[in-house]
Steps between C-alpha positions, in 0.01 A plus 500: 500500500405844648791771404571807637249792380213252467215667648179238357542133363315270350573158701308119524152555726534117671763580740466863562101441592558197726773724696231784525300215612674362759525905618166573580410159564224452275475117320150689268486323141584761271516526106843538447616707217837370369681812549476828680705813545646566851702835598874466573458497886250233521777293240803543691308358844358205315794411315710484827242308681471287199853411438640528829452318865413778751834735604588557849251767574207315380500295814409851743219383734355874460392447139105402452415157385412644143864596431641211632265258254639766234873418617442123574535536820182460664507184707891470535448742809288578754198585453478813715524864349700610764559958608868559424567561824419172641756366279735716618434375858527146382875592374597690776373181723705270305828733513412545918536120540828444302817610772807521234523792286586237191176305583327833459693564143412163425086547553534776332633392159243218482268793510673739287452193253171354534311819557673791371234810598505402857824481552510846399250583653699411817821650432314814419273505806794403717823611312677592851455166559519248229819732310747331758332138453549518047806670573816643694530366733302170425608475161854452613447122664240450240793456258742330687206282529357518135607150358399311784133701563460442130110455416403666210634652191577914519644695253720428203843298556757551231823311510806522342466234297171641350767757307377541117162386611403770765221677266324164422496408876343874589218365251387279761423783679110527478397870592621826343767633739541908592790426800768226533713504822810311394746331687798258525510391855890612569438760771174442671462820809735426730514095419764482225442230204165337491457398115209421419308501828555890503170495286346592821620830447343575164172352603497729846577786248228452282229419797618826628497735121098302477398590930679819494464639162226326330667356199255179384628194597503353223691761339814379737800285430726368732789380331823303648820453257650159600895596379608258785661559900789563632345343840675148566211440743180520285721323178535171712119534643292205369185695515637851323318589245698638258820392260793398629738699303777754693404868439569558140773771407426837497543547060205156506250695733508823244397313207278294649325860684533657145291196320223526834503849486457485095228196541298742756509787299326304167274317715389745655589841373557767773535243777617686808807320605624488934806390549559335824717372756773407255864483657630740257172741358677760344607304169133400422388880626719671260508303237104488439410796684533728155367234262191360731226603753679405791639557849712350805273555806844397757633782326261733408183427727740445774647839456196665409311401850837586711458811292180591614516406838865701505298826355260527752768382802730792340191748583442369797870517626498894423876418391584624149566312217875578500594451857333121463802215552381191394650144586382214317558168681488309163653544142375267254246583245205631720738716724639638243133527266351649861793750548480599068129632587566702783774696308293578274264622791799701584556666220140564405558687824759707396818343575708394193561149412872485635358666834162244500760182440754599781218527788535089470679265681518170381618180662479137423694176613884656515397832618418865341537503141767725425721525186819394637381195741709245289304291327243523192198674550171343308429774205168615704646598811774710314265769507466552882855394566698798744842669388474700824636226782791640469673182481337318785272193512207492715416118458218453768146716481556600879811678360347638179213649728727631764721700186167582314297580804185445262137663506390209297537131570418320253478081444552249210724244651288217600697512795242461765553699817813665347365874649622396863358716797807672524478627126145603565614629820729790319244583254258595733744722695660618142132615326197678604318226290701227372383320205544163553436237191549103539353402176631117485239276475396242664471655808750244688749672264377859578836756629260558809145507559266786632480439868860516531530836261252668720685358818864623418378850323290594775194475304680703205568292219309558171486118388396315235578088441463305211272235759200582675544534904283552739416843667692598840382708753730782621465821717116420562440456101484210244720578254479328121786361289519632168555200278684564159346265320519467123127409510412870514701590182550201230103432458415862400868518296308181331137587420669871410717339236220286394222779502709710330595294237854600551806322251793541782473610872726780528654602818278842527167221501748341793563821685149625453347163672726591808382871519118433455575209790634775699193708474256245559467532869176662644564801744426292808847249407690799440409662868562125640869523321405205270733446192277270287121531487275248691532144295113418480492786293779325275255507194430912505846532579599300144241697322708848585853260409315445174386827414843628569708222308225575173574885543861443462461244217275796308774735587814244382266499207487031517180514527218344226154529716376815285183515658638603828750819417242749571343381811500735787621323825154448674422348111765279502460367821127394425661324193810327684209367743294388274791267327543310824402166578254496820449165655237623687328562178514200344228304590262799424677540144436144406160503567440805327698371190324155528158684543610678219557215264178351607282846393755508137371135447146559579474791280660301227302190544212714498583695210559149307235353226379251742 
């Protein structure tokens, strides 16, 4: 068994020669020595080939026929060495024929699955693209549909009833793991409780932290804890998937999170933990968040892209930071985690942090949040909640935005179409630029969408959604929606934390992946009035995130990558690059390694008493 450190062995000739065989394809008698020594490299290929039936990415139709005899391959696909870009036009053929965005998510998995590079390879060619196919706004039917499109395995399921047993089941789990995203299924975007067929969600994430961000594939983990719904619907459906239990009280989902986040943690030490779409984050979030390597991207990476997007609208709006009013549509825990960041955007601008917190205007089902509204508030929107009504109730967001008259509108309410024309209407006439947010997602449950912001401001909202629309023309000019999407934040916040070795993600690694965002646009978005940089250039873009979130780390002083704390920027940007997992790169890398081996085993067989 090779260990760690090993750098030369000593191992049987038989096997090892007939694979180096099969390689080059030579079937000359040879004397055969009984054993010979082999470098570390050429081991580690052999032994996988050797003990192992060929992974997902041995099947690329761009790899010669001498690394697909080494990967056993060679005859269980086409014959043709095919350019990478014909491939890509065979994909992009495929998705052309299929109508229904779900038929498109579907192709696409049964890619992602049976050959890994190329699917990258198209969702970093064509990111603008194939992001809204693997997830919002796709992602959202593909888990109301998950049980019944059911194909293949994905991911790691762990149910309730797997409590006491959780770090023997994680064992099954074949490849080291860097990144988990972890969910439960209770509050899936704007679709309430899914259970278990929410794993769409982790498995969008992690296609998006590998195409965006370049963390290995194989170094991903999506993982869905099974604690039970509290939807009727999916309990009584023959063909759900998961257990059948109600959703388990809210003391039997903190031990069983402690004994994951415990299990994680020894199988993988340093395991960078993302909390998602959980009904209630902010018990897992604070409880861990001290303790492990982890972080709540509805919370954090929501409020962190807002954030960015909010810094550069502020600019543009040549308002200052105190005269801002801002009125959230929205109070639960991404309103509230989106409205947290910009205070502290506030104050880092000069206002203190009683000023920064009353420039917001909260509002959920009942009305504004205000202290004396009569009934009991939930502990995180305490924070934002007004003492200044002076007695009266403002119960609708048409009234809260007529008392507020707000420079910022900002949405987290699911509520699709909730920013009527007539509220648009008075922001336009109200603001020079209004800044205009509708950041539900799916798009059906957007506050507005971009035609009608342009419409109603005259052409003068500042807008960003959390769905992609498409362009509008206005005043003789084709104007582009800013899209908030986490996408641009959580994969650099990710390879950051895991570059940097870091042992918690702090909230200055959060803030700082929300300022670098903000400066990541090239001069010509900035003159167009863009708030978020171009998307195919989503992968620079995470490098800056990452560079950021590792300067912070070094700064918090969390960090363990030693090698990297006196790297100039232009140094550590080389480095950061060079970490990241290239699709495009793949099939050249495998040849190289395989031609490699070959040379290692030549020498070595040549060197041998023969």
């Amino acid at each position: 068994m090779l260990k760690a450190g090993h750098r030369l062995g000593v191992y049987p000739f038989r096997p090892l020669y007939k694979r180096y065989l099969t390689v080059v394809g030579s079937l000359e008698p040879l004397h055969r020595p009984r054993s010979f020594k082999v470098p570390y490299n050429s081991l580690r290929y052999i032994m996988s080939v050797s003990d192992r039936t060929p992974e997902a990415g041995n099947y690329d139709t761009s790899l010669s026929i001498a690394v697909r005899r080494f990967h056993r391959t060679h005859g269980l696909i086409p014959p043709a060495v095919e350019d990478q870009d014909v491939q890509l036009q065979r994909c992009l053929k495929q998705l052309s024929r299929r109508e229904k965005s779900i038929d498109k998510y579907l192709y696409l998995s049964g890619l992602r699955n049976s050959n890994v590079h190329l699917f990258y390879r198209l969702v970093t060619k064509h990111i603008k693209d194939i992001a809204p196919l693997i997830y919002t706004p796709t992602v959202g039917d593909a888990c109301l549909q998950w049980s019944h499109n059911y194909v293949q395995p994905e991911g790691l399921y762990l149910s309730y009833a797997d409590k006491g047993h959780v770090a023997s089941i994680l064992n099954n789990w074949p490849q080291h793991v860097e990144i988990t995203v972890v969910t439960d299924g209770s509050r899936i975007l704007g679709l309430g409780d899914l259970g278990i067929n929410g794993m769409g969600i982790p498995v969008g994430k992690l296609a998006l932290y590998i195409g965006c961000a370049g963390i290995r594939p194989e170094a991903t983990l999506p993982l869905m804890l099974d604690l039970g719904t509290g939807n009727k619907e999916l309990r009584e459906d023959p063909l759900y998937m998961g257990s059948r239990r109600e959703k388990g009280s809210a003391k039997e989902e903190q031990e069983f999170m402690d004994e994951v986040m415990i299990a994680l943690n020894e199988k993988w030490p340093g395991i960078v933990v993302q909390f998602e779409d959980f009904k209630n984050p902010f018990p897992a979030l604070e409880r861990n968040q001290q303790k492990y390597t982890c972080f709540n991207d509805d919370i954090q990476g929501t409020g962190a892209v807002v954030l960015a997007g909010i810094i550069n609208a502020v600019k543009q709006s040549r308002v200052p930071v105190k005269e801002h009013r801002a009125v959230f549509m929205g109070a639960g825990s991404a309103g509230v985690g989106v409205a947290k960041q910009i205070v502290e955007f506030f104050m880092r601008e000069g206002l203190t942090e009683d000023q920064a917190r009353r420039c917001f205007w909260l509002v959920d089902t009942k009305g504004l949040v205000t202290n004396d509204r009569g009934d009991k508030l939930a502990e995180h929107k305490i924070y934002f909640s007004r003492d200044d009504n002076g007695g009266k109730q403002y119960k609708t967001l048409g009234e809260v935005v007529d008392y507020v008259k707000p420079t910022i509108l900002m949405g987290l309410s699911t509520i699709g179409g909730i920013f009527s024309s007539e509220l648009l209407t008075k922001m336009g006439q109200w603001n020079e630029r209004p800044i205009i947010f509708p950041l539900s997602n799916p798009s059906a449950n957007s506050e507005c969408n971009f035609e009608d912001a342009i419409k109603y401001t005259n052409g003068k909202a500042l807008f960003a959604s959390g769905s992609p629309f498409p362009p509008v023309e206005y005043g003789g000019k084709s104007l582009q929606p800013g899209q908030g999407n986490n996408m641009y934040v959580f994969p650099g916040i990710g390879l950051g934390t895991i570059l940097s070795k870091a042992t918690i993600v702090t909230q200055s690694m959060i803030y700082a992946s929300a300022e670098a965002l903000s400066t990541a646009l090239h001069p010509s978005e900035v003159d167009q009035g863009w708030l978020y940089p171009e998307l195919a250039r989503i992968r620079d873009v995470s490098v800056i995130v990452a560079m950021g979130v590792i300067r912070a780390a070094q700064e918090a002083g969390v960090d363990r990558e030693t090698r990297i704390k006196g790297m100039n920027d232009d140094e550590l940007e080389k480095w950061v690059r060079s970490k990241m997992y290239d699709p495009h790169e793949e099939t050249r890398r495998m040849e190289q390694e395989v031609h490699s081996f070959v040379e290692d085993l030549s020498g070595r067989i040549g060197s041998s008493h023969l």
